[in-house]
C-alpha positions as CSV (number, residue, x, y, z in Angstrom):
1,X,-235.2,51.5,134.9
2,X,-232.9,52.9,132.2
3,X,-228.8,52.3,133.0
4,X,-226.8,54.9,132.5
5,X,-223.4,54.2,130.9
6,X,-220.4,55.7,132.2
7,X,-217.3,56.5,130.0
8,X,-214.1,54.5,131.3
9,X,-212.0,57.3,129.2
10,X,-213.2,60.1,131.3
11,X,-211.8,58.5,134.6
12,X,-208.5,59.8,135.1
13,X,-206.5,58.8,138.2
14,X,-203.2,61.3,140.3
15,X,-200.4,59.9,140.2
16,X,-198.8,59.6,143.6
17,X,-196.7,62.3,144.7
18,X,-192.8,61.9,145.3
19,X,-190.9,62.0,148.4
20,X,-188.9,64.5,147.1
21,X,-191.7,67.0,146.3
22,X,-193.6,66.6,149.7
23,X,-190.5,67.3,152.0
24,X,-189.8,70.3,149.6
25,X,-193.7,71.2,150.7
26,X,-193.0,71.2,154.2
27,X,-189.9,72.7,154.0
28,X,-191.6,75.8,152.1
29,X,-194.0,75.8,154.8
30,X,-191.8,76.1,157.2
31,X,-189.4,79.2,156.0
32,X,-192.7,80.6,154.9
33,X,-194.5,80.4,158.8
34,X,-191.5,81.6,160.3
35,X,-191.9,84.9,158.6
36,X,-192.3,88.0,160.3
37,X,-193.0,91.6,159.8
38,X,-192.4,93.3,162.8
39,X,-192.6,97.4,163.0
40,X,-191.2,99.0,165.3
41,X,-192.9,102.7,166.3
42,X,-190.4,104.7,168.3
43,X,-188.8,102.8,171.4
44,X,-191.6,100.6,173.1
45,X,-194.5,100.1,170.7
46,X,-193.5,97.0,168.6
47,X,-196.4,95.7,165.6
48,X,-195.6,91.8,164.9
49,X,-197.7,90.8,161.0
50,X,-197.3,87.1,160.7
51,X,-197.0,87.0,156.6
52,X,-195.6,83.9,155.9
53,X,-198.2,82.8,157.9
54,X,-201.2,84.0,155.9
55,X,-198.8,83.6,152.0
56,X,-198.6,80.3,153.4
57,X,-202.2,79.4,154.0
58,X,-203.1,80.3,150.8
59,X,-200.5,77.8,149.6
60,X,-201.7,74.9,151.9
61,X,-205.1,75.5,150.7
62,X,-204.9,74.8,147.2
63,X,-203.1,71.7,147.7
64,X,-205.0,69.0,146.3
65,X,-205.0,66.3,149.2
66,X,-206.6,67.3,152.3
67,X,-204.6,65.2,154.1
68,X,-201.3,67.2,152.6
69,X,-203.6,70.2,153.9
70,X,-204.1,69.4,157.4
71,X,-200.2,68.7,157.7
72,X,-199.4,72.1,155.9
73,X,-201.2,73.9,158.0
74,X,-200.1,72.5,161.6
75,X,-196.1,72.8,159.8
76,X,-197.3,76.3,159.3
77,X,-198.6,77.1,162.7
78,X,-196.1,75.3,164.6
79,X,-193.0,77.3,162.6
80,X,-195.3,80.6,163.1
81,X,-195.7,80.2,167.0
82,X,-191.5,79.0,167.0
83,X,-191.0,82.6,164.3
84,X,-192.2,84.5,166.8
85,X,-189.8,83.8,169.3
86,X,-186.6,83.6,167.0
87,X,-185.2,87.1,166.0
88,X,-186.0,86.1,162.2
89,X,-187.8,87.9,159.8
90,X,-188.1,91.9,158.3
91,X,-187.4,94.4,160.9
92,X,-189.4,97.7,160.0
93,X,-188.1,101.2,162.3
94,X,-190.2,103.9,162.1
Protein backbone atom coordinates (compact mmCIF):
# COMPACT_ATOMS: atom_id res chain seq x y z
CA UNK A 1 0.00 0.00 0.00
CA UNK A 2 1.35 3.36 -1.36
CA UNK A 3 0.78 6.54 1.29
CA UNK A 4 -0.41 9.35 0.00
CA UNK A 5 1.14 12.64 1.23
CA UNK A 6 -0.92 15.53 2.10
CA UNK A 7 0.17 19.15 1.79
CA UNK A 8 0.09 20.94 5.33
CA UNK A 9 0.12 24.45 3.17
CA UNK A 10 -3.06 23.66 1.54
CA UNK A 11 -4.98 23.44 4.99
CA UNK A 12 -6.30 26.69 5.69
CA UNK A 13 -8.43 27.23 8.83
CA UNK A 14 -11.82 30.33 9.43
CA UNK A 15 -11.04 32.44 11.65
CA UNK A 16 -13.74 32.80 14.29
CA UNK A 17 -16.36 35.27 13.65
CA UNK A 18 -16.81 38.43 15.98
CA UNK A 19 -19.58 39.28 18.26
CA UNK A 20 -19.99 42.23 16.66
CA UNK A 21 -20.58 40.88 13.14
CA UNK A 22 -23.08 37.96 14.24
CA UNK A 23 -25.52 40.32 16.25
CA UNK A 24 -25.25 42.67 13.05
CA UNK A 25 -26.46 39.17 11.18
CA UNK A 26 -29.39 38.82 13.21
CA UNK A 27 -30.23 42.08 13.40
CA UNK A 28 -30.32 42.21 9.36
CA UNK A 29 -32.41 39.28 9.64
CA UNK A 30 -34.76 40.67 11.53
CA UNK A 31 -35.55 44.16 9.69
CA UNK A 32 -35.34 42.05 6.65
CA UNK A 33 -38.26 39.17 7.84
CA UNK A 34 -40.36 41.83 9.07
CA UNK A 35 -40.86 43.08 5.51
CA UNK A 36 -43.92 43.31 3.81
CA UNK A 37 -45.55 44.05 0.60
CA UNK A 38 -48.99 44.30 1.03
CA UNK A 39 -51.41 45.39 -2.07
CA UNK A 40 -54.33 46.56 -1.56
CA UNK A 41 -57.13 45.98 -4.61
CA UNK A 42 -60.10 48.28 -4.00
CA UNK A 43 -61.67 48.13 -0.34
CA UNK A 44 -61.61 44.44 0.85
CA UNK A 45 -59.19 42.39 -1.17
CA UNK A 46 -55.73 42.81 0.55
CA UNK A 47 -52.42 40.71 -1.23
CA UNK A 48 -49.67 40.28 1.77
CA UNK A 49 -45.84 39.16 -0.35
CA UNK A 50 -43.49 38.35 2.51
CA UNK A 51 -40.03 39.81 0.72
CA UNK A 52 -37.80 40.24 3.34
CA UNK A 53 -38.73 36.98 3.98
CA UNK A 54 -37.56 35.30 0.77
CA UNK A 55 -34.27 38.39 0.25
CA UNK A 56 -33.51 37.08 3.52
CA UNK A 57 -33.37 33.33 2.89
CA UNK A 58 -31.17 33.81 0.23
CA UNK A 59 -28.85 35.62 2.69
CA UNK A 60 -29.13 32.92 5.52
CA UNK A 61 -28.24 30.45 2.97
CA UNK A 62 -24.96 31.34 1.87
CA UNK A 63 -23.75 31.80 5.23
CA UNK A 64 -20.99 29.63 5.79
CA UNK A 65 -21.88 27.83 9.18
CA UNK A 66 -24.85 25.81 9.22
CA UNK A 67 -25.33 26.41 12.56
CA UNK A 68 -25.36 30.43 11.80
CA UNK A 69 -27.97 29.04 9.07
CA UNK A 70 -30.35 27.34 11.22
CA UNK A 71 -30.44 30.41 13.65
CA UNK A 72 -30.93 32.88 10.59
CA UNK A 73 -33.54 31.20 9.39
CA UNK A 74 -35.79 30.71 12.73
CA UNK A 75 -34.78 34.87 13.34
CA UNK A 76 -36.26 35.16 9.94
CA UNK A 77 -39.41 33.27 10.43
CA UNK A 78 -40.13 34.35 13.86
CA UNK A 79 -39.72 38.33 12.70
CA UNK A 80 -41.93 37.25 9.44
CA UNK A 81 -44.82 35.66 11.49
CA UNK A 82 -44.37 39.00 14.24
CA UNK A 83 -44.29 41.47 10.43
CA UNK A 84 -47.32 40.29 9.63
CA UNK A 85 -49.13 41.49 12.46
CA UNK A 86 -47.31 44.95 12.99
CA UNK A 87 -48.57 47.64 10.44
CA UNK A 88 -44.78 47.69 9.01
CA UNK A 89 -43.70 47.44 5.70
CA UNK A 90 -44.77 48.97 1.82
CA UNK A 91 -48.30 49.63 1.45
CA UNK A 92 -49.36 49.22 -2.34
CA UNK A 93 -53.26 50.94 -3.29
CA UNK A 94 -54.51 49.99 -6.30
Amino acid sequence: MTKTKTNSKTITRNAPELDSVYFLKLVIYLMLGSLWIKITLGDATQIPLPVGFIVGLVLASRDRLLLDRKIGFAVLLVAMLVGFWVPFGIYVNL
